[in-house]
N, C-alpha and C positions, 0 to 999 in steps of 0.2 A: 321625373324621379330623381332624388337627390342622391350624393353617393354615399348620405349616411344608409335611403333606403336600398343601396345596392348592396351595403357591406354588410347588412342586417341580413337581406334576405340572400345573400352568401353562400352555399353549402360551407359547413367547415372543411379549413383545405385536410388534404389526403394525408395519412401517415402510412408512412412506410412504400409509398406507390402500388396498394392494391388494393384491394377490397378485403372484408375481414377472412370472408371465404377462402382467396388465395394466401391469405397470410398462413391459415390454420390449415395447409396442405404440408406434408411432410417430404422433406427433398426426398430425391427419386435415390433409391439404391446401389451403391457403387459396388456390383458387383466385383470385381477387377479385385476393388481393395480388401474384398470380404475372402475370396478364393484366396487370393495373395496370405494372408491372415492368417489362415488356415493352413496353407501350405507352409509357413515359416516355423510354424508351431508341430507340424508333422516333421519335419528336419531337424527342429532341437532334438524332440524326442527321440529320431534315430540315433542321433550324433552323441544325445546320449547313453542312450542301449550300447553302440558302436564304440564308445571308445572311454566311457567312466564305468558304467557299471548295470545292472540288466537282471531282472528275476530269472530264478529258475526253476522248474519243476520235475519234484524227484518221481521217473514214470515207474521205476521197479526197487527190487530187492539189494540192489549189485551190489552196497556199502550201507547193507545194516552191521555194524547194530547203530553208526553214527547217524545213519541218514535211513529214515524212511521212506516209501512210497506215499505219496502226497505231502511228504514237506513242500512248502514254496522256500525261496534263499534267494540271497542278494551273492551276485557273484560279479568282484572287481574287475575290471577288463584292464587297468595297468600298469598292474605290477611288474609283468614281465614284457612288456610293450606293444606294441601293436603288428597283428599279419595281417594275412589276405581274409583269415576265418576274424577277423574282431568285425567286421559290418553285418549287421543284423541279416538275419537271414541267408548269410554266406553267397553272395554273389559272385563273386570271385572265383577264379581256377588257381590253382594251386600257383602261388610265388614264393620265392627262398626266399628267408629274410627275413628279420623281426626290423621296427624301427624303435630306436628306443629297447632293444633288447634285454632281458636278463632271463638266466636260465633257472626257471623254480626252485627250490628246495625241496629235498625229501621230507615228508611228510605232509607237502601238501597236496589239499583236493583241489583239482584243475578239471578243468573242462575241457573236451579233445571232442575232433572231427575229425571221423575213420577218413580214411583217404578215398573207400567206395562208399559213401553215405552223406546226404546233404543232413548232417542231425548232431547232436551232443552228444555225448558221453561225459559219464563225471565218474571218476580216479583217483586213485593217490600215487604219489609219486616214491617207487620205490629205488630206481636205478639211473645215476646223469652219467653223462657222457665216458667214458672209459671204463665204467664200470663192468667187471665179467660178474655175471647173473644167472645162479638156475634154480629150480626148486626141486626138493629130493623130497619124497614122502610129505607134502604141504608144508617143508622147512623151505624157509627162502636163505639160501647160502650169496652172500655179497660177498664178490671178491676174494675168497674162500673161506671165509667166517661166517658160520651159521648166525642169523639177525637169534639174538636172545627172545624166546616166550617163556612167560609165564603163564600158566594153568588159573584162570578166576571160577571164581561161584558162576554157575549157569545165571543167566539174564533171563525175568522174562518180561515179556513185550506181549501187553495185552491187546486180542485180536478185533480185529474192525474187518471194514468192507476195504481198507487198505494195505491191510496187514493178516490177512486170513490166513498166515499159516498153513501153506498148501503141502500134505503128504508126500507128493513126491517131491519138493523140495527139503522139507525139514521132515525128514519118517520119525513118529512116535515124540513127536514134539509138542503135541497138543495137550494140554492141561487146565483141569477145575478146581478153582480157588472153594474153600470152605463157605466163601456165600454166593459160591456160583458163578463167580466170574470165572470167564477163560482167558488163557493167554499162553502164549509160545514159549515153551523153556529152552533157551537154546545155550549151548558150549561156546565158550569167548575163550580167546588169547587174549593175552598182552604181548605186542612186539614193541621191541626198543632198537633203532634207527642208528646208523653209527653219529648222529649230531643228536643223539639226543630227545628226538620226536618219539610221542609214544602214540600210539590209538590201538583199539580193539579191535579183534577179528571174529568171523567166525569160522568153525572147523567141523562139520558133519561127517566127519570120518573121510576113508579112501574115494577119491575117484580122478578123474583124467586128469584132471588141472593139477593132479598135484606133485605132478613131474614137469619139467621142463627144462630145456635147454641143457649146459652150461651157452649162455653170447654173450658178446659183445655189443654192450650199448655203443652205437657209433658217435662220432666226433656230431655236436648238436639235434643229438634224439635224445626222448629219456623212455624209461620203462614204466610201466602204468598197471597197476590188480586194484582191483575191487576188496574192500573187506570183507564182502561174503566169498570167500574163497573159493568154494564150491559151486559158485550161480552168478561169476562172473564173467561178463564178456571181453575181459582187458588184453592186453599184451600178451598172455600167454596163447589166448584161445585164436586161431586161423580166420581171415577173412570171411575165409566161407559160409563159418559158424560165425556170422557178426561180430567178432571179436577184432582187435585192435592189428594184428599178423604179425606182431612183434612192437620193438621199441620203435615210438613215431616222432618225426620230424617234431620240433619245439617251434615250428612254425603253424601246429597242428593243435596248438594250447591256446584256448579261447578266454581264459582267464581264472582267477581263483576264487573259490569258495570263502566267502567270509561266515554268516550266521542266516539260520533262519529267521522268516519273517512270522510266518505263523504254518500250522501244521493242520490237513483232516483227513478226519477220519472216514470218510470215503460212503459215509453212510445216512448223507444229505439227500432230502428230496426235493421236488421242487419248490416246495415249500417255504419261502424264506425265515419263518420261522425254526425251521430244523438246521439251521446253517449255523447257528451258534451252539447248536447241543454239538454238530458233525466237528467243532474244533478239539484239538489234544490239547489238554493242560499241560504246561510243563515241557514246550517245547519251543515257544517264540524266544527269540534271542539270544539262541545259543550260540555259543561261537563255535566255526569249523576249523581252527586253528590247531593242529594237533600241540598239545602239552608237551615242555620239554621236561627231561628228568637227566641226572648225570650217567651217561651211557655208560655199563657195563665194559671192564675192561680183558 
């Protein structure tokens, strides 16, 4: 045999050093780096939650008429800097101390962690640090000047599976529009802030909340109500009653209320097509910023 007929009858040499079979197997799975992955991507998103900014969800009545039960909201985590309550889920026990500190402004919506509750609350900020605070007949006297109200047109806020307008809450509050629609006629205030912040309240007449004190907001606490005055669990109202048991450490403020993101109405089924009827028009993108006006003198 000659070596022309060696190199003829030859197999062609190999490419790649395998057979086609092994070539067209798929490398083996590196778990390690897929976990790894994963896990890198669960940390952003805490670290985001934890220390930029973080949904929230509004579970009750405590600050209508600005904020409803099932608004969703983007609430900044650092404006006023970072405590123990800024890591999701609040793991921490209680440490003094902001980093990065700044003490809110009145009139804003803040988020607060009762000091016996691992959970949120959301406020507004009505008294800082030296301020003497009490409420006489649902007036709130700062420092001994009654905060200015004005008297508005009733509000009404039409009822869903989120906003049903419950009797003993609002008595005699329930009302039918001419083509049958219902919705909650409720009493609003206007209060005006000594810097100027306005936002609305609600006022259903006499009950407990609407005495309190004369105190002392102490050196880095602030004081905290709900705008529904009457059906709030804030600063005024005692531990006991879930309420706030006075003015709380600013180390106890989890962050500020910016705007909502979208709003429902509580009246979705499983259905994914009923989930776009169950949204409110007229409520994404609002700001939670309380308006400034020139403060009464």
């Amino acid at each position: 045999m000659t070596a022309s007929d060696m190199t003829e009858n030859s197999p062609p040499p190999e490419q790649g050093g395998g057979t086609p079979e092994e070539e067209a197997t798929s490398p083996p799975v590196n778990w390690w780096h897929e976990v790894r992955s994963i896990g890198l991507l669960i940390l952003a998103v805490l670290a985001f939650h934890s220390f930029v900014a973080k949904p929230f969800y509004i579970p009750s009545e405590s600050m209508m008429p600005v904020l409803l039960k099932g608004d969703r909201l983007v609430v900044s985590k650092f404006p006023y800097g970072w405590s123990y309550v800024s890591p999701s889920f609040h793991p921490l026990p209680f440490l003094k101390g902001r980093v990065f500190g700044h003490m809110p402004q009145r009139g804003d919506i803040v988020i607060v962690s009762p000091p016996n509750r691992r959970e949120d609350y959301i406020k507004r900020v009505i008294g800082l640090p030296g301020d003497i605070l009490e409420v006489r007949g649902g007036q709130v006297i700062l420092n001994g000047k009654a905060v200015p109200q004005r008297t508005l047109r009733p509000i009404r806020i039409p009822i869903d599976g989120n906003a049903p307008c419950p009797p003993l809450q609002f008595p005699g509050a329930r009302r039918t529009g001419a083509g049958g629609e219902r919705y909650c006629e409720l009493p609003v205030k206007q209060e005006v802030l000594p810097n100027g912040k306005t936002y609305l309240t609600i006022d259903m007449g006499p009950s407990a909340l609407d005495w309190y004190g004369p105190v002392r907001v102490p050196r880095d606490h602030v004081f905290l109500m709900g705008d529904n005055r009457d059906n709030s669990a804030d600063s005024r109202a005692p531990l006991e009653e879930n309420g706030l048991g006075g003015p709380v450490p600013w180390e106890a403020i989890g962050g500020r209320a910016e705007f909502i993101t979208f709003s429902l109405d509580g009246d979705s089924t499983w259905n994914p097509l009923s989930w776009l009827h169950a949204l409110r028009s007229g409520r994404a993108g609002n700001s939670l910023r309380a308006r400034s006006v020139t403060p009464p003198q």
